[in-house]
N, C-alpha and C positions, 0 to 999 in steps of 0.2 A: 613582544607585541605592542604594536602603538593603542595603547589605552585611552587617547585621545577620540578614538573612531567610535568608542563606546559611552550613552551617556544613559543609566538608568538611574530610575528611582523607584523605590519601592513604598509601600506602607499598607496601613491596616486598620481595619475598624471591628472591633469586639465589646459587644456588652454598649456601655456608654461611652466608651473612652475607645479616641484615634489618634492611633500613632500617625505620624507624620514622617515624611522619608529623611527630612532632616533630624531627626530622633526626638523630637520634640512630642510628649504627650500630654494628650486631652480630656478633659471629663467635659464637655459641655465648654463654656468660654474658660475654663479654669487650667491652666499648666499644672499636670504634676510631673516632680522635680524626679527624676531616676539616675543613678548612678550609673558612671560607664558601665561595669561589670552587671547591672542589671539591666540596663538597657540591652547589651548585648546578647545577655537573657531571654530578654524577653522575646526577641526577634529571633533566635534560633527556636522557641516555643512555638512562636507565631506561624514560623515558616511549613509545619506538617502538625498541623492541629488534630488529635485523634490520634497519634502515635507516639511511641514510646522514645525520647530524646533519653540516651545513657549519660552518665555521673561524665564518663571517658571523654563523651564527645562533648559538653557543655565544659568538661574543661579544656580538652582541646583548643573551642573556640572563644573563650574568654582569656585564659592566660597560653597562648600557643608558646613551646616551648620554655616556659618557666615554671619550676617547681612550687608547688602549692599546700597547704596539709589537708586531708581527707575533707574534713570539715568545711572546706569553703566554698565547695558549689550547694550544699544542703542552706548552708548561712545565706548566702548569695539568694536560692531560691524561697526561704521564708521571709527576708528583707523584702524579697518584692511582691513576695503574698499578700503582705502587711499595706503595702503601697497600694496596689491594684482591688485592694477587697472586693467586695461584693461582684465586680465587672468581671470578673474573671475565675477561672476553676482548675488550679496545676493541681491535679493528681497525682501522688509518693506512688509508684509500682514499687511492692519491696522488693528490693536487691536489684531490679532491674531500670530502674532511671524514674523518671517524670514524663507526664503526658497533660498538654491541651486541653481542655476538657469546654469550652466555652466555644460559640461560631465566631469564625474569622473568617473576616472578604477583607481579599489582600486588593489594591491598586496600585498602578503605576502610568508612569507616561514614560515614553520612548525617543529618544531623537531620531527619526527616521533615517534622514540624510547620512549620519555619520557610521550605519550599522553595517559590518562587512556582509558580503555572503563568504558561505561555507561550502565548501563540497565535501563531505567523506565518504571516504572511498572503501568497499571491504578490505578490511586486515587481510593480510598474506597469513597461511599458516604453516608449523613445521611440523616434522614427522612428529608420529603420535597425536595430533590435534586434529579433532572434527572438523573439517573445513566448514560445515556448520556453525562454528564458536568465531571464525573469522568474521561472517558475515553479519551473529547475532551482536557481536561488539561495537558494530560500525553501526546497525540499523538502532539497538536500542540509545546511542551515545544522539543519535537525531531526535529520537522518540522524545526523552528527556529533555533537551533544549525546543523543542518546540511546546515544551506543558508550561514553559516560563510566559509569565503576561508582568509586562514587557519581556521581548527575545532577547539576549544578548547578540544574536547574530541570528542572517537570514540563511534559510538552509535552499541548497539548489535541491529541482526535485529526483527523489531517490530512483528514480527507475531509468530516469536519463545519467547519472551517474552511473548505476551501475552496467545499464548498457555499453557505456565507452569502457567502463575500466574492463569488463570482459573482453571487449576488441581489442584490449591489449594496447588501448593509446595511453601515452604517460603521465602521472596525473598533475603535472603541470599544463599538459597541452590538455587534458579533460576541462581542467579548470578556466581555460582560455577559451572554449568552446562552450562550456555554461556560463561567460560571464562571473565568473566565483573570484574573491579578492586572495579568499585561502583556503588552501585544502589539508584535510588531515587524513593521513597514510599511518598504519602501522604494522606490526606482525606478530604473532600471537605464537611462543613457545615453551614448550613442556621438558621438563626431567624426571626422575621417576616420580620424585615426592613434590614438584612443585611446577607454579605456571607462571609464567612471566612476559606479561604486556609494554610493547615498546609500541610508542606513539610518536609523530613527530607533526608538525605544521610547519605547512610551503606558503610562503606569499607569492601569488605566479605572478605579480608581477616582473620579478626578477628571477625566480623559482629560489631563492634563499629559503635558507632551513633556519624558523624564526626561534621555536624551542623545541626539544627532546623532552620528553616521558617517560617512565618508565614504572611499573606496578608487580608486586610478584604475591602470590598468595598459593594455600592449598590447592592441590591439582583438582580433587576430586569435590571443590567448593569455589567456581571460578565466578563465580558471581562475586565474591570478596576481590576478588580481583577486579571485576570491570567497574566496580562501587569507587574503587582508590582511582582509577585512571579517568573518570568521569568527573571527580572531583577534582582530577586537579585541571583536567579541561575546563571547569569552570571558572578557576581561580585563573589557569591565565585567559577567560573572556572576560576578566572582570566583575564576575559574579562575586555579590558579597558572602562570607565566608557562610552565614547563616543560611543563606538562600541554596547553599553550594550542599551543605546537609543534609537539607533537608528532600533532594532529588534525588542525593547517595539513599538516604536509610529510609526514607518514609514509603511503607508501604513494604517493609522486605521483613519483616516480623513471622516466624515461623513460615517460610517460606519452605513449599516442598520441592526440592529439587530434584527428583523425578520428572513435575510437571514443568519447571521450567526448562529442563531440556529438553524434553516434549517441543514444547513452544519452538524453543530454538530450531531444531532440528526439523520440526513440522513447516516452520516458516522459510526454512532454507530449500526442503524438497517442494513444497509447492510452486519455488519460483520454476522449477524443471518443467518442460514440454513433452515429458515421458510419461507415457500414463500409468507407468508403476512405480515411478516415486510420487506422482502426484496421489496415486491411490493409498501412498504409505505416509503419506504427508497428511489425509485425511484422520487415520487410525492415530496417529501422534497426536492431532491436534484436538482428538475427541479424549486422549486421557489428559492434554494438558487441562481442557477446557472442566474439570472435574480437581481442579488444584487451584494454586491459587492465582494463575494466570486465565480464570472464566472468562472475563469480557474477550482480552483478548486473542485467545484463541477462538474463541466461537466466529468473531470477525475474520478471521485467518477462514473457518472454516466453509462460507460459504462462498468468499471470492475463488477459493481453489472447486469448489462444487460447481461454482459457472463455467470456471474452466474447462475443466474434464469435459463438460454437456458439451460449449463450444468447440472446443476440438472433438467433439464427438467418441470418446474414451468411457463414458456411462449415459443412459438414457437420460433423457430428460426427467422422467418421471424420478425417480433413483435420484436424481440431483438435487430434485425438489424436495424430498424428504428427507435429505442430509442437511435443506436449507430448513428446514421446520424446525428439526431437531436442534438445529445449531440454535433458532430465536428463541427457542423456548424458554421461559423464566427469566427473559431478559425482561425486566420493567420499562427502562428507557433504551428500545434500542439506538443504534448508531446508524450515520449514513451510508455505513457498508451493508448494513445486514438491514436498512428499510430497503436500502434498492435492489439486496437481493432478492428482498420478499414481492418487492412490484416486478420483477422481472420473472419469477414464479407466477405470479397472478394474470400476466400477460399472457407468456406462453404458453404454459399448462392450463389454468384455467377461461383463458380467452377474456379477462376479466379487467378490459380496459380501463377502465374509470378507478377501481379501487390502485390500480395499476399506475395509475397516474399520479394520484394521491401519493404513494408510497415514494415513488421515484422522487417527484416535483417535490415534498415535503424535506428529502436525506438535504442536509447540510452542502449546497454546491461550494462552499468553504473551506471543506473537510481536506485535509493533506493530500499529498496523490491522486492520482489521474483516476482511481475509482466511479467517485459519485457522475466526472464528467463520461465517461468508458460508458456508465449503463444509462444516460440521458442517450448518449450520441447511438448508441442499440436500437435505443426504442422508439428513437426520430427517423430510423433508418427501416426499422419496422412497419411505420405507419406509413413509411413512402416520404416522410417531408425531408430531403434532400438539402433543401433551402436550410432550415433550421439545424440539422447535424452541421454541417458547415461550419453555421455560425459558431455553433460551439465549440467546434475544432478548431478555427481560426483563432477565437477569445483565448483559449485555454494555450496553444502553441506559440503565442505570444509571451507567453510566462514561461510555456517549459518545449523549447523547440526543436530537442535532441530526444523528446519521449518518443519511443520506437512504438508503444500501442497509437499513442496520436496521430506520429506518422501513416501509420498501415491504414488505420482508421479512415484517414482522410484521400488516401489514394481509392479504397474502396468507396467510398462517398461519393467521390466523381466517377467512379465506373458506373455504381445503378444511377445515379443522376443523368447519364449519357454525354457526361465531360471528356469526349475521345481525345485531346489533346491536354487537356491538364490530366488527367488519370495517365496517360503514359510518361507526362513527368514525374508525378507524382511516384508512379510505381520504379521508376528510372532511380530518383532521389533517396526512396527505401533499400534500394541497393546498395546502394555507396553510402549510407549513411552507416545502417547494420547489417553489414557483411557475417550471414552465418545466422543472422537472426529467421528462423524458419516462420515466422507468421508474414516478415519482410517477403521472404522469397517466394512464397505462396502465394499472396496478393500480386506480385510481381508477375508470377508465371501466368495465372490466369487471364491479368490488363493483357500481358505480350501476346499472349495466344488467340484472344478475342481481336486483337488489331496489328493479326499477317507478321507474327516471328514467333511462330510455331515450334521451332525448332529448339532453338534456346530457353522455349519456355518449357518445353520438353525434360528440359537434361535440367532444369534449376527446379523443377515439383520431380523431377527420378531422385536426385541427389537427398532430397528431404525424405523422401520415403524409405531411401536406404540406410539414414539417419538414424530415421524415425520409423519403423517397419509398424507401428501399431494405429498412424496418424490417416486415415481413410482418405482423409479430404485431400493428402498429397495425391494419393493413386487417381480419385476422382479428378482432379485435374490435369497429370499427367495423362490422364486417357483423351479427356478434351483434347489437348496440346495433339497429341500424335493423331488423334480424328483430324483437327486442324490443317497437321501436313500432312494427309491423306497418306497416313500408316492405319489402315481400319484396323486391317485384322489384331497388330498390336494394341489397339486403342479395344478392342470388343475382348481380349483376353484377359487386359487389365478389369476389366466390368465384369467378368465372370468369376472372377477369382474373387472380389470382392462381393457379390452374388452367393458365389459358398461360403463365404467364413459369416455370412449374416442367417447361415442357421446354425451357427455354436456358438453366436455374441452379439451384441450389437453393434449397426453398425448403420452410420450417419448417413441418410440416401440425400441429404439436398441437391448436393454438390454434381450427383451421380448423374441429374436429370438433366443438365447444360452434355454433357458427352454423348449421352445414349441423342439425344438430341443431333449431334452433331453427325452423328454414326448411322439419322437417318432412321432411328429408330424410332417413333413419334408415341406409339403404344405404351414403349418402356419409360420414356421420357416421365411422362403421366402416370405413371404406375411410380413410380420412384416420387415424384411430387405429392401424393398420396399416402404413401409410407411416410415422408417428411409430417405430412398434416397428422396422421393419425397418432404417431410417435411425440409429438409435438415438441417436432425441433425447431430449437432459437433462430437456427437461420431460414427456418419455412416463408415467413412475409418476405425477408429481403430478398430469398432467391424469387419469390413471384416477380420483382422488379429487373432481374437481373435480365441488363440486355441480351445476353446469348439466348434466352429463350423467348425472344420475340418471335418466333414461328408458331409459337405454342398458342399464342393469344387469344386464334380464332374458334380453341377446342373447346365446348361446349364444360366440361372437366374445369380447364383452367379458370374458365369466367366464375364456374361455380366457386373454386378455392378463394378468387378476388371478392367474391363479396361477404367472404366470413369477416375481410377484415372492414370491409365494409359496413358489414351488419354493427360490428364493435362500435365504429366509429362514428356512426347513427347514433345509436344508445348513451354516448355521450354527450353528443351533441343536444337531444335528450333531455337527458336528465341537467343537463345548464339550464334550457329552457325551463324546465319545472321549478330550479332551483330561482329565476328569477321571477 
């Protein structure tokens, strides 16, 4: 790899004294003088302050490959006790290494210009291997390089990667299609007693294979595995070897590995659109969240909790108390799980304002299309059309292959009354993701709302026969065939989902554009009402939704329009008071 594109530096300030990225250290205007070997000490110290650095890897990283005697990383680390006194606190663990014990704020600066992008792609995997372990290699191998400040490299975003690489495009032309300078592929395979991780990096600009990886470790401990091929990923970005340690080990100290394959496994079935993995994606993520991957599974738990509600797979209410559970004892939570708590407070509790607070406060910085996914909800909620836009536009500017952005934004223009960009729009979500059922669904709906019934027909049939558990396909497809004046079929599909909503729940928003169309106006209204009282997320948006511009003059509907009205008063409100 051309190590010319990469240009970091690192450094550190603890106690009195700052290191400097040229290794130069400070007490105040005073140099003190450090030995190679202790300088290079010191900075693998530096690098996971609070965790336990072994005798093994301090020799590793001071004399790599050169034999040493017992005595010279103990030597090494009292010479620089001596040096650093009072400023600093290395803690002896017996038998088990040294630890940090002093606060470190590490800096850097970055050359922008010179930093490649990255796309990785999920590992393939072979017989015997959790296709789960494929995925968790790839997604934590980004996790890792993005906790670096400075990055070694820019990561393309994960959801637009993994959508192509499911569509089966190759990951040279993914890489061409993100903009990415290089992408890393690999495959992940087991034998009885062992696992063995082969990595490789493409430069697409020419799709050259720039270096081969390879890691092997115990099967039933494959975290020791993805530790070794994570490292040596860093070493060929350039990462110094110190820095490279400290993202392998820190943080992995009595790790229960129960809970992290929990994690894994729960993060992989919640990517599904199935409401029984996503329900077992849930159960997973509530034992990892109880180990020692807490933050992040609880984050896992409430983004796949909005899901299930949006696809309509568990009540809202039910969703919202998986989201309680999942904050709870979080002291600082994060921008996944503030904006799942305003989007709770939204639609369950009608509780605009703190609602706003939670959303407007999460980190619109934070990785992944999340924080932007529940702004662009809630803008779509309130009716401001104009504003989900914007943030659609801002955000698909960076990431233009993301399939929620996409769908997102075709819907945007439909309740905004964009008859010609919403049918590009929904045209564009076809051919982008082919097979992607949130695609196809927004698709069928625009097509059916604007006279090609037909075809919007067989593309919300096709999902439901996928997806037999997904309501909103049926509800649409009955629209569709109302559309091209197939009643009877279109009022069958309504009844059938009419009975299975006394053995489960089952999401009426979508129900009330069909019955509507089927001429049914009574039902229409009755199903809009079930939506409010159930308090499902898509209740404000469908009040907007063109298809049910007949409805507007019923006495019913005006009333449901001014709950969110009332909201929106109350805010308006309490500004005024606040100034």
């Amino acid at each position: 790899m051309d190590h010319s594109l990469l240009h970091v530096d690192f450094g550190f300030t603890f106690g009195n004294l700052h290191l400097e990225p040229d290794g130069t250290l400070l007490r105040g205007g005073e140099t003190i003088h450090l030995t190679p070997k202790e300088l290079a000490a010191l900075r693998v110290l530096l690098t996971h302050p609070g965790h336990i650095v072994t005798a093994a890897q301090l020799k590793e990283s001071l004399w790599p490959d050169v034999h040493v005697t017992d005595d010279s990383v103990p030597r090494c680390i009292s010479s620089l006790r001596a040096r650093l006194g009072s400023d600093a606190h290395i803690r002896t663990i017996y038998k088990r290494g040294y630890r940090f014990e002093s606060a470190v704020h590490p800096f850097g600066s970055t050359d922008e210009e010179g930093i490649p992008r990255l796309a990785i792609v999920p590992f393939t995997v072979g017989f015997g291997v959790p296709e789960y372990l494929g995925a968790a290699i790839a997604e934590d191998a980004g996790t890792h390089l993005l906790a670096f400040d400075p990055a070694p490299v820019r990561l393309s975003p994960r959801d637009a990667v993994w959508a192509l690489a499911e569509s089966g495009v190759s990951p040279r032309e993914l890489g061409r299609r993100l903009s990415a300078d290089l992408v890393l592929t690999g495959a992940v395979q087991a034998s009885t007693l062992f696992l063995r991780v082969r990595a490789q990096m493409l430069r697409v600009s020419d799709g050259s294979q720039i270096w081969v990886e390879e890691a092997m470790g115990p099967r039933e401990h494959y975290t020791v595995v993805q530790h070794q091929l994570l490292d040596r990923l860093l070493y060929r970005l350039g990462v110094p070897p110190a820095i490279a340690i400290s993202a392998s080990s820190s943080g992995q100290e009595d790790v229960e590995v129960s809970a992290q394959q929990a994690l894994f496994q729960g993060r992989f079935e919640g990517r599904s659109r199935d409401a029984q993995h996503m329900s077992s994606a849930v159960e997973l993520l509530f034992k990892a969240s109880a180990g020692s991957k807490y933050r992040a599974a609880r984050e896992q738990i409430v983004k796949v909790s909005i899901g299930q509600s949006l696809f309509g797979y568990t009540s809202p209410d039910f969703a919202a108390e998986q989201i309680r559970r999942a904050s709870d004892d979080l002291d600082q939570p994060s921008a996944a799980v503030l904006s799942a708590l305003g989007w709770t407070l939204f639609h369950v509790e009608h509780n605009l304002a703190f609602a706003l607070r939670m959303i407007l406060d999460a980190d619109p910085e934070a990785p992944g299309t999340w924080p932007v996914t529940l702004r662009v909800l809630l803008a779509l909620s309130r009716h401001r059309f104009a504003e989900a836009l914007d943030l659609l536009e801002d955000s698909l500017r960076d990431d233009p292959w993301s399939p929620t952005l996409n769908v997102q934004r075709a819907w945007a223009h439909h309740l905004a009354g964009h008859s010609h960009e919403s049918l590009n729009r929904a045209e564009s979500c076809l051919t982008m993701f082919p097979g992607d059922e949130r695609a196809e669904l927004c698709a069928a709906l625009i097509l059916a709302y604007h006279n090609e019934p037909e075809r919007a027909a067989k593309l919300a049939h096709d999902v439901a026969q996928r997806v037999p558990a997904l309501d909103i396909a049926f509800a649409i497809e009955a629209y569709a065939l109302a559309r091209a004046a197939r009643r009877l079929e279109a009022t069958t599909l309504l009844e059938q989902l009419q009975f299975a909503g006394h053995e489960r729940f089952v999401l009426s928003a979508f129900t009330a554009a069909a019955y509507a169309e089927v001429g049914d106006t009574d039902a229409a209204i009755t199903e809009l009402q079930a939506a409010e009282k159930a308090r499902c997320p898509w209740f404000f948006q469908t009040l907007a939704d063109p298809r049910l511009q007949g409805l507007h003059t019923h006495p019913e509907f005006r009333r449901m329009q001014r709950i969110l009205e009332t909201m929106e008063a109350a805010v308006e409100s309490q500004a005024v008071c606040a100034v």
